[in-house]
Predicted model as a PDB file, atoms N, CA, C, CB and O in Angstrom, pLDDT in the B-factor column:
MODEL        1                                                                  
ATOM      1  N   UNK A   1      27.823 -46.311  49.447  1.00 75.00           N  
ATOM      2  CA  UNK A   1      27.118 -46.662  50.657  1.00 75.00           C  
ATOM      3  C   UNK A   1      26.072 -47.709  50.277  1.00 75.00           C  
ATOM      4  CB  UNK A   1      26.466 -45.402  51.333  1.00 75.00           C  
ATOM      5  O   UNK A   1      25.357 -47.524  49.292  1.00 75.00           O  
ATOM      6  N   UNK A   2      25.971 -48.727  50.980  1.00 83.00           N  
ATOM      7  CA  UNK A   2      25.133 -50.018  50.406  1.00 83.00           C  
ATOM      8  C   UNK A   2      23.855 -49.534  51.176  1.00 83.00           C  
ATOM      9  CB  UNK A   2      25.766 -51.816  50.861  1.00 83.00           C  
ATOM     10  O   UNK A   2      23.795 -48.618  51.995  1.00 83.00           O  
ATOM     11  N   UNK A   3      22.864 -50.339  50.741  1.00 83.00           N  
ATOM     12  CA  UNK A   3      20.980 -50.115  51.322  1.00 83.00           C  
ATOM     13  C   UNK A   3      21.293 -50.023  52.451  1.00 83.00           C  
ATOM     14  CB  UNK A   3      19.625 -51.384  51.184  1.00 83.00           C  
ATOM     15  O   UNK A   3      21.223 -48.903  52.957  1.00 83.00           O  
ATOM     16  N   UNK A   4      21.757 -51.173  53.275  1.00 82.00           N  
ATOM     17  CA  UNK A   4      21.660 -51.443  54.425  1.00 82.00           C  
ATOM     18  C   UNK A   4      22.305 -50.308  55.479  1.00 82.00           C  
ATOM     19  CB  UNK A   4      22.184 -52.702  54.470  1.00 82.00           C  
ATOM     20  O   UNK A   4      21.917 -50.383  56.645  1.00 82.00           O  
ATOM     21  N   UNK A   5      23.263 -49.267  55.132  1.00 86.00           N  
ATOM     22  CA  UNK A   5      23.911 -48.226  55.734  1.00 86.00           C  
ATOM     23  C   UNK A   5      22.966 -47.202  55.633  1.00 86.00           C  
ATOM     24  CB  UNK A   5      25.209 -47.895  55.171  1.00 86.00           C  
ATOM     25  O   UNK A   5      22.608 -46.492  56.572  1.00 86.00           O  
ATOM     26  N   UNK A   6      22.456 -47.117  54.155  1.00 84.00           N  
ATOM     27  CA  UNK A   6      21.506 -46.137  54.253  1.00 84.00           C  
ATOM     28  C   UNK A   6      20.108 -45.920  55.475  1.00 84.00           C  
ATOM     29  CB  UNK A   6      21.036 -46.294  52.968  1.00 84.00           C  
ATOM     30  O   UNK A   6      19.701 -44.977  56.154  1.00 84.00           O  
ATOM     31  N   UNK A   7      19.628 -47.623  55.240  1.00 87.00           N  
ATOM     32  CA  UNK A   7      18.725 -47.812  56.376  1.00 87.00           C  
ATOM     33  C   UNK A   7      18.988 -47.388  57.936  1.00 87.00           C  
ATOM     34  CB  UNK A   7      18.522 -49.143  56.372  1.00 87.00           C  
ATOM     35  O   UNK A   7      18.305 -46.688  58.684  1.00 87.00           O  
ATOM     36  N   UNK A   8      20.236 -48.071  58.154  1.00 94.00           N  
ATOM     37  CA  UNK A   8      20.888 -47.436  59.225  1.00 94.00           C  
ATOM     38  C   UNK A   8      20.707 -46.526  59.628  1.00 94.00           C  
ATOM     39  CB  UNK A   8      21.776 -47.301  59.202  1.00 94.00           C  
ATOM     40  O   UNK A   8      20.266 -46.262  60.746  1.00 94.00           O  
ATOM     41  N   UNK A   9      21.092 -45.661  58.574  1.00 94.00           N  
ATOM     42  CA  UNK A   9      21.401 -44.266  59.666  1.00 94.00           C  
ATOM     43  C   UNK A   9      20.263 -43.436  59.162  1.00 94.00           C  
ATOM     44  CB  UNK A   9      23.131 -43.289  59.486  1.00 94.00           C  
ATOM     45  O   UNK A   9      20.170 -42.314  59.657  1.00 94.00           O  
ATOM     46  N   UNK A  10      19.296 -43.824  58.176  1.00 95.00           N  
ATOM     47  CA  UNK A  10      17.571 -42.842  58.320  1.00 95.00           C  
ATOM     48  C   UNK A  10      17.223 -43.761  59.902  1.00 95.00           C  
ATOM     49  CB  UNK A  10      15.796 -43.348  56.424  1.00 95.00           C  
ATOM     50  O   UNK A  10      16.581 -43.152  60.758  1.00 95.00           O  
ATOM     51  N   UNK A  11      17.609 -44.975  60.146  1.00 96.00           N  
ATOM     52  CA  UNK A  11      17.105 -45.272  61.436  1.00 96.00           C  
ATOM     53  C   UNK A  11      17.535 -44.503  62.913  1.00 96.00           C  
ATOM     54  CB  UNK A  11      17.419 -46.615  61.522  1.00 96.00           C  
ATOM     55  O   UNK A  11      16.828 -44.287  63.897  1.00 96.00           O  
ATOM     56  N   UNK A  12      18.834 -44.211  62.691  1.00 97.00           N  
ATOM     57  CA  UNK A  12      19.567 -43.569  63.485  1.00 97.00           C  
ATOM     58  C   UNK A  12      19.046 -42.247  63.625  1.00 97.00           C  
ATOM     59  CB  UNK A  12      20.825 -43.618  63.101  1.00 97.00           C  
ATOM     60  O   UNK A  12      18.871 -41.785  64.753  1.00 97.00           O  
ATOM     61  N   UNK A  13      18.826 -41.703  62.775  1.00 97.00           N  
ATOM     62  CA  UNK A  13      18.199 -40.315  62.328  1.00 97.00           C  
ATOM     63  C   UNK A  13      16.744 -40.553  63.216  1.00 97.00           C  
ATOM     64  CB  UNK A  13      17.974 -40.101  60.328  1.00 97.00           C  
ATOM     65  O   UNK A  13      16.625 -40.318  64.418  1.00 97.00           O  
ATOM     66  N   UNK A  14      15.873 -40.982  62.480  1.00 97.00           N  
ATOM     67  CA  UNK A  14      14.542 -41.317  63.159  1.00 97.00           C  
ATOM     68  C   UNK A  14      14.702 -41.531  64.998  1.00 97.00           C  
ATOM     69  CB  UNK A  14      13.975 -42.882  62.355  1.00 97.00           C  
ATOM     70  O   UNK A  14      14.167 -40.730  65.765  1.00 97.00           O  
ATOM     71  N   UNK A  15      15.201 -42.265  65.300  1.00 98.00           N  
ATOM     72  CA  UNK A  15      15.595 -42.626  66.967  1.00 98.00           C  
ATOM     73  C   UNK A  15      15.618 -41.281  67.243  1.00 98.00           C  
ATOM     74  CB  UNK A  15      17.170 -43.517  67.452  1.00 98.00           C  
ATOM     75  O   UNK A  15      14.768 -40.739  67.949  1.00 98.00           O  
ATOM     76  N   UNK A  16      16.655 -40.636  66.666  1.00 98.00           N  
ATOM     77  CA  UNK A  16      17.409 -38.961  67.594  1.00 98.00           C  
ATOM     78  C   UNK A  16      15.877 -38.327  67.964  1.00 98.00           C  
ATOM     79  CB  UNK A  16      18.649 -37.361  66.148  1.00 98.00           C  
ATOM     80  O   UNK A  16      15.400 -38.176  69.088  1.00 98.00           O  
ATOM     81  N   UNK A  17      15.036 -37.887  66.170  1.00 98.00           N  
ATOM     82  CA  UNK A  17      14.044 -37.036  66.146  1.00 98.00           C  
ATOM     83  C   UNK A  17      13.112 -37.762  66.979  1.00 98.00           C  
ATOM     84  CB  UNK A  17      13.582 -36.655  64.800  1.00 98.00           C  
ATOM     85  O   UNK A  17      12.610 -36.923  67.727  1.00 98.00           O  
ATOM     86  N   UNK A  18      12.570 -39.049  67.252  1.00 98.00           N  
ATOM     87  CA  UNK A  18      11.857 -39.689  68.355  1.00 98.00           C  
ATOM     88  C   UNK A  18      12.331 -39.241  69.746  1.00 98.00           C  
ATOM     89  CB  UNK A  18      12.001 -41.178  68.238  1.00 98.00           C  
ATOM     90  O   UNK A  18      11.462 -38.880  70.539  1.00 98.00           O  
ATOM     91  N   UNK A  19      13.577 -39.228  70.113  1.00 98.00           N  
ATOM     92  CA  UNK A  19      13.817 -38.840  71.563  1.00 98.00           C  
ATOM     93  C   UNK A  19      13.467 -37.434  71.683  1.00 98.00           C  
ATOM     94  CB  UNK A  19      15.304 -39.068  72.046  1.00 98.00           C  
ATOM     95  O   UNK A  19      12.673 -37.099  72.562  1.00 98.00           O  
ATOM     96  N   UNK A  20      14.065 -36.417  70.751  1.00 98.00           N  
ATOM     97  CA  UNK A  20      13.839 -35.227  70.797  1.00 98.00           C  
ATOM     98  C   UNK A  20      11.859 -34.757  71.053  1.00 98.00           C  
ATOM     99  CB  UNK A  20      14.617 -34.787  69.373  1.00 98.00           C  
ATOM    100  O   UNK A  20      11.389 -33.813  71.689  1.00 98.00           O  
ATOM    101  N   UNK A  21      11.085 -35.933  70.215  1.00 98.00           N  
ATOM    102  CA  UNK A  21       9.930 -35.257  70.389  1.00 98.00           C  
ATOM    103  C   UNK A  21       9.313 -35.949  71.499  1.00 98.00           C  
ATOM    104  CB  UNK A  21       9.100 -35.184  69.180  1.00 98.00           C  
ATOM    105  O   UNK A  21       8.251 -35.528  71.956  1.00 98.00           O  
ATOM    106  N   UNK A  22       9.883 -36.970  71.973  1.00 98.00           N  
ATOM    107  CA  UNK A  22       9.408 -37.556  73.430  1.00 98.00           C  
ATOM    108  C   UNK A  22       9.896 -36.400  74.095  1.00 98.00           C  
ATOM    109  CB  UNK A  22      10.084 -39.111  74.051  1.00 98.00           C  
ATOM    110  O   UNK A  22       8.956 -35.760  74.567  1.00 98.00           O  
ATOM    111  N   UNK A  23      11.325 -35.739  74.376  1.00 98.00           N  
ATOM    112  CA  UNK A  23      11.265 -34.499  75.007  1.00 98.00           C  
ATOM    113  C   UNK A  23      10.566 -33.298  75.046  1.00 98.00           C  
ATOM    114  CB  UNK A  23      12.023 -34.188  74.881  1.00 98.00           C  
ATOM    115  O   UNK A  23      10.404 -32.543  76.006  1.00 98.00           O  
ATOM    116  N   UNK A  24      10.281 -33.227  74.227  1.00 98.00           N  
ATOM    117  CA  UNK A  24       8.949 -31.684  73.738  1.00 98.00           C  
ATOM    118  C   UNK A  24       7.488 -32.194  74.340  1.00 98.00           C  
ATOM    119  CB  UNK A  24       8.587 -31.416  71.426  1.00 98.00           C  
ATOM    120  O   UNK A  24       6.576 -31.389  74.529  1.00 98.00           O  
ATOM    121  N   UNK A  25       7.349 -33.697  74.640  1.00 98.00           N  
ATOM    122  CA  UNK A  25       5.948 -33.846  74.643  1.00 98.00           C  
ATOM    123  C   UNK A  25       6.234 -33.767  76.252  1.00 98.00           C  
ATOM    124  CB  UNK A  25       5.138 -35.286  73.815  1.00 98.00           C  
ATOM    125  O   UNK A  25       5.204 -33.242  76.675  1.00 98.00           O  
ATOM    126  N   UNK A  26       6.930 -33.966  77.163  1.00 98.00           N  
ATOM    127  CA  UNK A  26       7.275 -33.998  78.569  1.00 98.00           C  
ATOM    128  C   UNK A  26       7.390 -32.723  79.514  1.00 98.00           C  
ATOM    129  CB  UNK A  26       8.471 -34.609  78.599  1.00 98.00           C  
ATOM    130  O   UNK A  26       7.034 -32.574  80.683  1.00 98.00           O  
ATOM    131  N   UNK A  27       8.149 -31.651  78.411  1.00 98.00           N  
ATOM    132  CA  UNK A  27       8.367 -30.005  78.444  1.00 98.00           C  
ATOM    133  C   UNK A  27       7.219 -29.713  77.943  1.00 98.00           C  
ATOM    134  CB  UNK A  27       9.598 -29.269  77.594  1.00 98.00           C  
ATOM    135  O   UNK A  27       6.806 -28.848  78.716  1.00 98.00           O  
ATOM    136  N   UNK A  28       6.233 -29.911  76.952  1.00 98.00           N  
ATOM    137  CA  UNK A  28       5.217 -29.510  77.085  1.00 98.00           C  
ATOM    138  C   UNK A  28       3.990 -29.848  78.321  1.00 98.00           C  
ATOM    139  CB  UNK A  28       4.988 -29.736  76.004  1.00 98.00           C  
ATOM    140  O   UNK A  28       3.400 -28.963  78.942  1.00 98.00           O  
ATOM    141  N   UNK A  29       3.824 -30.979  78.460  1.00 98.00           N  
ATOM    142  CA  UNK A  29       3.199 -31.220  79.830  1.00 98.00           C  
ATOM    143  C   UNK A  29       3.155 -30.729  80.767  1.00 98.00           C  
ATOM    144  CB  UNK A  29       3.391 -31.929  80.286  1.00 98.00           C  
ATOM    145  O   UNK A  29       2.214 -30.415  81.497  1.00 98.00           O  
ATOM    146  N   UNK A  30       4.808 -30.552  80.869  1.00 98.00           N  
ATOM    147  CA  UNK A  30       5.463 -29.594  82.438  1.00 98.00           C  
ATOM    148  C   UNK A  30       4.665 -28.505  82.359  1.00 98.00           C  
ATOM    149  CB  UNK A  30       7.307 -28.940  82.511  1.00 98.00           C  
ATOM    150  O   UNK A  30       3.707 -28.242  83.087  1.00 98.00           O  
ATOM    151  N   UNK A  31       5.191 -27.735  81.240  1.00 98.00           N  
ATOM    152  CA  UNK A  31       4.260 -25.963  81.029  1.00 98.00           C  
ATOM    153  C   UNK A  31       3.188 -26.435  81.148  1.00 98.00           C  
ATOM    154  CB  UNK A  31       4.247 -24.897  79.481  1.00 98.00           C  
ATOM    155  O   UNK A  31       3.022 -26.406  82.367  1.00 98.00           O  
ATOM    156  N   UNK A  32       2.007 -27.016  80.558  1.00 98.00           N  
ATOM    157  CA  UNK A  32       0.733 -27.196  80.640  1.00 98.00           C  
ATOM    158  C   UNK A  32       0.461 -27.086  82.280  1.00 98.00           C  
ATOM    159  CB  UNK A  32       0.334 -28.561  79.910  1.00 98.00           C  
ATOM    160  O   UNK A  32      -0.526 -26.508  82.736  1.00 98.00           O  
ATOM    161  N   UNK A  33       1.397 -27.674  83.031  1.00 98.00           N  
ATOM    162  CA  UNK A  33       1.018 -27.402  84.898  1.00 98.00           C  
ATOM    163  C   UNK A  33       1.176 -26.339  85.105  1.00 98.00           C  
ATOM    164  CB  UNK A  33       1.839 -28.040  86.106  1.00 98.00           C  
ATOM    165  O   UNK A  33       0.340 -25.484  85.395  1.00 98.00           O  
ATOM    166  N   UNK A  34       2.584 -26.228  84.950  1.00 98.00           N  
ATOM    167  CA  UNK A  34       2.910 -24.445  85.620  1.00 98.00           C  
ATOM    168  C   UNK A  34       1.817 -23.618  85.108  1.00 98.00           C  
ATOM    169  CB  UNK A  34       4.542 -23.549  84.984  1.00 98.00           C  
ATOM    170  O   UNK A  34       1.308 -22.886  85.956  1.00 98.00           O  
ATOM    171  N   UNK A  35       1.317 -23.555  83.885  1.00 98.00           N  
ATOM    172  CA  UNK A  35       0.180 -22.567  83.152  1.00 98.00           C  
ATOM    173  C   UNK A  35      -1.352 -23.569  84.139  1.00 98.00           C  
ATOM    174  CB  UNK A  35       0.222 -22.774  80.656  1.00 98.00           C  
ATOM    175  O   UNK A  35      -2.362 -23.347  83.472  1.00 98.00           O  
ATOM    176  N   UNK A  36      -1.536 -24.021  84.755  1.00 98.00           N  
ATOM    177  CA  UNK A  36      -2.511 -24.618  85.343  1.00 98.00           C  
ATOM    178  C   UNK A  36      -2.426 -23.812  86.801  1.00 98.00           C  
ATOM    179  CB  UNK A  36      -2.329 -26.250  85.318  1.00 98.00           C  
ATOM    180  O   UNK A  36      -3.280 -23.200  87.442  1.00 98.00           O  
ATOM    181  N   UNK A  37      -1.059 -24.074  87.029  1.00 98.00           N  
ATOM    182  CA  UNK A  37      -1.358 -23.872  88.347  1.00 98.00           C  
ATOM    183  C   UNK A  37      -1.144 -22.266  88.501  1.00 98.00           C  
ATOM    184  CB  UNK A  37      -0.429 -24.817  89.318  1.00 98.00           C  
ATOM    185  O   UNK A  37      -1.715 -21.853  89.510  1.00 98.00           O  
ATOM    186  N   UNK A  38      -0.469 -21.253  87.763  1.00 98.00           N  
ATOM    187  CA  UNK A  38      -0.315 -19.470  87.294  1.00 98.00           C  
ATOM    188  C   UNK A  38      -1.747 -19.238  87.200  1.00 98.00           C  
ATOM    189  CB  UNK A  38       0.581 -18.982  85.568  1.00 98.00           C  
ATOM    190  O   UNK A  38      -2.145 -18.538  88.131  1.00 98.00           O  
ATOM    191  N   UNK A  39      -2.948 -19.713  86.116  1.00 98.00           N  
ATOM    192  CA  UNK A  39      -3.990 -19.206  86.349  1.00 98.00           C  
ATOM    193  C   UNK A  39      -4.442 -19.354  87.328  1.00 98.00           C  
ATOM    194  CB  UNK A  39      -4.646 -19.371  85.727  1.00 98.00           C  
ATOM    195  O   UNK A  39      -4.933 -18.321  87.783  1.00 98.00           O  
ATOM    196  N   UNK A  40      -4.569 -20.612  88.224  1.00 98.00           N  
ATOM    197  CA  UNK A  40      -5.106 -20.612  89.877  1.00 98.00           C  
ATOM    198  C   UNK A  40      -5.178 -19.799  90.593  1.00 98.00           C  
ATOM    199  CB  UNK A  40      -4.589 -21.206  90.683  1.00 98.00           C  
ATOM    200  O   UNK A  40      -6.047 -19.272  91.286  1.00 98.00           O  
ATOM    201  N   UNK A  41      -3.807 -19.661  90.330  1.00 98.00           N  
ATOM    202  CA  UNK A  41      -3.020 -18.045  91.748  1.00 98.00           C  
ATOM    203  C   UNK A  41      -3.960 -16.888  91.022  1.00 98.00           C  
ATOM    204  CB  UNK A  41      -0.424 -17.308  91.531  1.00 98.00           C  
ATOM    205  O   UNK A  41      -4.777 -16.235  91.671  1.00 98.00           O  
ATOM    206  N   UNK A  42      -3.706 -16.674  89.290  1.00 97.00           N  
ATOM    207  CA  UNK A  42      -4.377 -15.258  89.417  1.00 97.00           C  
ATOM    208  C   UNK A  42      -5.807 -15.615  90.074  1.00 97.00           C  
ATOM    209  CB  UNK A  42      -4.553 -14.412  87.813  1.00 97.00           C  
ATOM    210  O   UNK A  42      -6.278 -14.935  90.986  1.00 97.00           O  
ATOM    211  N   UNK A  43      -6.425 -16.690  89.556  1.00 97.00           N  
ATOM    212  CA  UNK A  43      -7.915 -16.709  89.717  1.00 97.00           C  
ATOM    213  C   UNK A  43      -8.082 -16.520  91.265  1.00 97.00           C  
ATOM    214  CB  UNK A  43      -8.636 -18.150  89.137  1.00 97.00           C  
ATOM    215  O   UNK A  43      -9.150 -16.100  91.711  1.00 97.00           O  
ATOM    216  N   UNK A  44      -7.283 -16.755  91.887  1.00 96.00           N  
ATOM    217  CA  UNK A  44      -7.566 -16.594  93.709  1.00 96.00           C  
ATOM    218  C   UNK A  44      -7.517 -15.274  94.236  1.00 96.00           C  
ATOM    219  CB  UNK A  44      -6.402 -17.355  94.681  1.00 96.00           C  
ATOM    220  O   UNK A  44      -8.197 -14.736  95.109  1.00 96.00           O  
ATOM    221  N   UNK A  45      -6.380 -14.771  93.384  1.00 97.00           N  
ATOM    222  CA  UNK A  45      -5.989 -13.193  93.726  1.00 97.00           C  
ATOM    223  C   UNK A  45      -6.762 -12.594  93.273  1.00 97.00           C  
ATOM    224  CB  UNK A  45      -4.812 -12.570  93.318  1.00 97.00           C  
ATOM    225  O   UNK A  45      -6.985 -11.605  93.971  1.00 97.00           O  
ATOM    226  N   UNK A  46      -7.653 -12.662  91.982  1.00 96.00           N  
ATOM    227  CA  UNK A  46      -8.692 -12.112  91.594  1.00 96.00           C  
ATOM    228  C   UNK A  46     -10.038 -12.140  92.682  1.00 96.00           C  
ATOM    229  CB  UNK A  46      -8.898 -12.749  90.336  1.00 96.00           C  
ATOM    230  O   UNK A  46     -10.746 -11.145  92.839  1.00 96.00           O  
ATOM    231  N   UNK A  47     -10.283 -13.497  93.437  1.00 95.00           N  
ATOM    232  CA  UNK A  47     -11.888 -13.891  94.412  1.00 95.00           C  
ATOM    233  C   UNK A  47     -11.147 -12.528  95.592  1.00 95.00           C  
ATOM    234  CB  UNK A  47     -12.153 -16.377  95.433  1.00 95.00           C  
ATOM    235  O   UNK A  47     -11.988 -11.776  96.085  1.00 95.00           O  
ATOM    236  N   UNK A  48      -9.667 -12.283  95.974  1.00 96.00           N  
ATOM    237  CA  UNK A  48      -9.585 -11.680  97.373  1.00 96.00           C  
ATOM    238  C   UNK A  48      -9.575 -10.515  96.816  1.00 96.00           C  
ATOM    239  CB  UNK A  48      -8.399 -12.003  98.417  1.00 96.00           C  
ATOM    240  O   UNK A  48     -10.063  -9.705  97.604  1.00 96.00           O  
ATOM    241  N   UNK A  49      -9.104  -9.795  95.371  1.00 96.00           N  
ATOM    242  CA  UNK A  49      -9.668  -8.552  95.410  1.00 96.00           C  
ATOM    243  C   UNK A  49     -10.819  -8.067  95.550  1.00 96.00           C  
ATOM    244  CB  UNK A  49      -9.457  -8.128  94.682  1.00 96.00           C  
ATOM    245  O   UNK A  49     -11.003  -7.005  96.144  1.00 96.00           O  
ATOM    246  N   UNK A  50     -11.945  -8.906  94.927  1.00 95.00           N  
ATOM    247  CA  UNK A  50     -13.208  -8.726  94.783  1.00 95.00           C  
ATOM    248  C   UNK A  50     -13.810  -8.714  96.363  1.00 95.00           C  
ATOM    249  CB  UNK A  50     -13.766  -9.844  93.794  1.00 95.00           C  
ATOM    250  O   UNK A  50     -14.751  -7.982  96.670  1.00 95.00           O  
ATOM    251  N   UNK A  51     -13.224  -9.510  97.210  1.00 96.00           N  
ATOM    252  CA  UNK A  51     -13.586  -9.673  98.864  1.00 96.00           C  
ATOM    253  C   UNK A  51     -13.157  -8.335  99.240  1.00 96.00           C  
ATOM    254  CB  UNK A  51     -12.699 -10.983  99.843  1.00 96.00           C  
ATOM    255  O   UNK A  51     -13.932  -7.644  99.900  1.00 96.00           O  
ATOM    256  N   UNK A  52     -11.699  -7.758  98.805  1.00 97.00           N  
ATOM    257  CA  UNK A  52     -11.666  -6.165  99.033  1.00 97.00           C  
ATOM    258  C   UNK A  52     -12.478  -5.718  98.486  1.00 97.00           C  
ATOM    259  CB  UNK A  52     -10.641  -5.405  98.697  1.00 97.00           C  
ATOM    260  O   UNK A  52     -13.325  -5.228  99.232  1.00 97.00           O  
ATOM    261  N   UNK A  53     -12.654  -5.634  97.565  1.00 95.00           N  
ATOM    262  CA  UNK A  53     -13.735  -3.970  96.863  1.00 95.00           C  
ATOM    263  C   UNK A  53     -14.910  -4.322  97.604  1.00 95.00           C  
ATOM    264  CB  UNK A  53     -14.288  -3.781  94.701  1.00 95.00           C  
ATOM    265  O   UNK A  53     -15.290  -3.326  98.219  1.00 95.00           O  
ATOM    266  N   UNK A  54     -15.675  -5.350  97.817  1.00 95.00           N  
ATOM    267  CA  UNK A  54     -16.757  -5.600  98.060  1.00 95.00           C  
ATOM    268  C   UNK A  54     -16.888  -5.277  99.923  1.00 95.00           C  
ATOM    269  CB  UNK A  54     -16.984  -7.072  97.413  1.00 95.00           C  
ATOM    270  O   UNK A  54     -17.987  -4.920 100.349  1.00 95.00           O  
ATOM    271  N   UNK A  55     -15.866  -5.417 100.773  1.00 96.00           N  
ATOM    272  CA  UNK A  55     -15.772  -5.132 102.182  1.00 96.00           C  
ATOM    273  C   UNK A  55     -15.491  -3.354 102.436  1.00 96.00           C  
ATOM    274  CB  UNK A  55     -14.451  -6.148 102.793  1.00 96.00           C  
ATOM    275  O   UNK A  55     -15.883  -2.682 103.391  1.00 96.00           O  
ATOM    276  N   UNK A  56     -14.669  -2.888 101.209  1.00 95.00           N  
ATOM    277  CA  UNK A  56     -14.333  -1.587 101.057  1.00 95.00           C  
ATOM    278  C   UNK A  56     -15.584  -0.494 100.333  1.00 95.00           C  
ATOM    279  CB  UNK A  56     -13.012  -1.691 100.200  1.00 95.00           C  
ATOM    280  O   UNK A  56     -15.452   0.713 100.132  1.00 95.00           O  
ATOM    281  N   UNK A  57     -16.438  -1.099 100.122  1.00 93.00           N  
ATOM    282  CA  UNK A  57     -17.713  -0.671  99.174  1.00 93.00           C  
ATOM    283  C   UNK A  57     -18.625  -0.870 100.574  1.00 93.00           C  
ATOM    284  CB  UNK A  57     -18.184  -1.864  97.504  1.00 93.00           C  
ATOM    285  O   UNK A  57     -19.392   0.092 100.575  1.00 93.00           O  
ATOM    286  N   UNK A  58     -18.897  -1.737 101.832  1.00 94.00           N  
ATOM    287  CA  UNK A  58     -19.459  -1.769 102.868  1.00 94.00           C  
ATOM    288  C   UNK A  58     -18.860  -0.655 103.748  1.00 94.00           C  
ATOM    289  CB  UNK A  58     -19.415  -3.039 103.335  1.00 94.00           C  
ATOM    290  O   UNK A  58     -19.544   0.120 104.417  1.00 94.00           O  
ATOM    291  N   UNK A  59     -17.694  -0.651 103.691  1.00 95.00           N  
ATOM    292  CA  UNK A  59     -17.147   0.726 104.886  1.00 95.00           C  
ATOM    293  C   UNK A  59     -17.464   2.077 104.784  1.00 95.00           C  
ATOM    294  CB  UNK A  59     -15.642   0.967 104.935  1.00 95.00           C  
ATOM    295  O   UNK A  59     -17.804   2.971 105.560  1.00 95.00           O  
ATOM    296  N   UNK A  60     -17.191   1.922 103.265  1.00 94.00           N  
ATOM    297  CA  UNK A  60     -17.682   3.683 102.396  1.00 94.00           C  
ATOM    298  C   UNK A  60     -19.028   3.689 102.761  1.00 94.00           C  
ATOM    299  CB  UNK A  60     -17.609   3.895 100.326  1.00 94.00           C  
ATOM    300  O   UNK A  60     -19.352   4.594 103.530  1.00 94.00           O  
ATOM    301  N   UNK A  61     -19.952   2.858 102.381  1.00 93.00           N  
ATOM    302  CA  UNK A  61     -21.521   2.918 102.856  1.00 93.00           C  
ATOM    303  C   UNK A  61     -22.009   3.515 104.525  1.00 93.00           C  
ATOM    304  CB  UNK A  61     -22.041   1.238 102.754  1.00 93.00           C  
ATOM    305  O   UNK A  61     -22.805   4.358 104.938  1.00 93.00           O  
ATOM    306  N   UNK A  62     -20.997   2.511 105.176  1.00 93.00           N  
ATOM    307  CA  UNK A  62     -20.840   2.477 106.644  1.00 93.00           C  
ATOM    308  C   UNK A  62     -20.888   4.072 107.207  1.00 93.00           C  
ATOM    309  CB  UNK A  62     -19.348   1.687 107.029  1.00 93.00           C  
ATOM    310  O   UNK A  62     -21.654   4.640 107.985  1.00 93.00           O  
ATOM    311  N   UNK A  63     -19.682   4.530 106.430  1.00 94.00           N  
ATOM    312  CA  UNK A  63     -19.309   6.056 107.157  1.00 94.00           C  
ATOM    313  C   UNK A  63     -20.096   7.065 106.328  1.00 94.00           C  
ATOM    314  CB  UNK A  63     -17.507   6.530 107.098  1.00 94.00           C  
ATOM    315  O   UNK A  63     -20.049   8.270 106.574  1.00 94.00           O  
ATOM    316  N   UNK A  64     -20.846   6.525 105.306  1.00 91.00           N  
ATOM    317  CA  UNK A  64     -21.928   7.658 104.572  1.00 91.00           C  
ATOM    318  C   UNK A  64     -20.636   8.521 103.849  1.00 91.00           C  
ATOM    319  CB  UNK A  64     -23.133   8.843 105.944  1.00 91.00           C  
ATOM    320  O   UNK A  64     -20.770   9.742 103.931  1.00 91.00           O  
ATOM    321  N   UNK A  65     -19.653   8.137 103.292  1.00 91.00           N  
ATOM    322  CA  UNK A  65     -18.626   8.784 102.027  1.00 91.00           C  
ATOM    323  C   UNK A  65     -18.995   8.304 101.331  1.00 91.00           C  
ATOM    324  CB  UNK A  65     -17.227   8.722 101.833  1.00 91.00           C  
ATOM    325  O   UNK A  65     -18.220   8.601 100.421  1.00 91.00           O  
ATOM    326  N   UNK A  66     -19.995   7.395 100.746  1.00 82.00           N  
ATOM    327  CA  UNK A  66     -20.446   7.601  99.243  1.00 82.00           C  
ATOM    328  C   UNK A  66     -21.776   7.682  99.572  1.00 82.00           C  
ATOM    329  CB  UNK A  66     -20.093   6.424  98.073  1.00 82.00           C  
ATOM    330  O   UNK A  66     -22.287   7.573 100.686  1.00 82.00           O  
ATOM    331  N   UNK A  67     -22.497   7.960  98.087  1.00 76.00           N  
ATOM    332  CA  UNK A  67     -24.376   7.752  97.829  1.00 76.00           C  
ATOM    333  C   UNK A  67     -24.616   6.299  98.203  1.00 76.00           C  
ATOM    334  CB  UNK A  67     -25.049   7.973  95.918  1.00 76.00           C  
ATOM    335  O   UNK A  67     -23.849   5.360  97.993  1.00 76.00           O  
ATOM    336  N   UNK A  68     -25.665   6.272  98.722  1.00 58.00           N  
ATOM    337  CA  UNK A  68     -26.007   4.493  98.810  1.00 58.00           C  
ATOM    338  C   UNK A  68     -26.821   4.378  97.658  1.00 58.00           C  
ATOM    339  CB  UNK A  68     -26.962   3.816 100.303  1.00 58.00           C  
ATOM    340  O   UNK A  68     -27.287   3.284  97.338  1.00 58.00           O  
TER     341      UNK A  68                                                      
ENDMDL                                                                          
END                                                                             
């Protein structure tokens, strides 16, 4: 195999592993949203539980079923 084949195909080689990690950096991005936008939802579902306990902690008060 002469230099020039060798060069070749470490070039050929190099290209593949370049596309492959341009793909990982694109699939990683993607997840980086979906994981952006998953904590959102919990973080929201977390503010409306707290709007429950906190409206459900006024009713109990309300009807004198707990100590104030």
């Amino acid at each position: 195999m002469s230099e020039d084949d060798v060069d070749s195909l470490v070039l050929r080689h190099l290209r593949r592993i370049d596309t492959k990690v341009d793909r990982l950096i694109d699939d990683m991005r993607d997840i980086k949203h979906r994981m952006t936008t998953v904590e959102e939802s919990v973080a929201g579902q977390s503010r409306r539980l707290d709007r429950v306990e906190s409206r459900l902690d006024r009713i109990e008060r309300r009807l004198d079923l707990v100590d104030a």
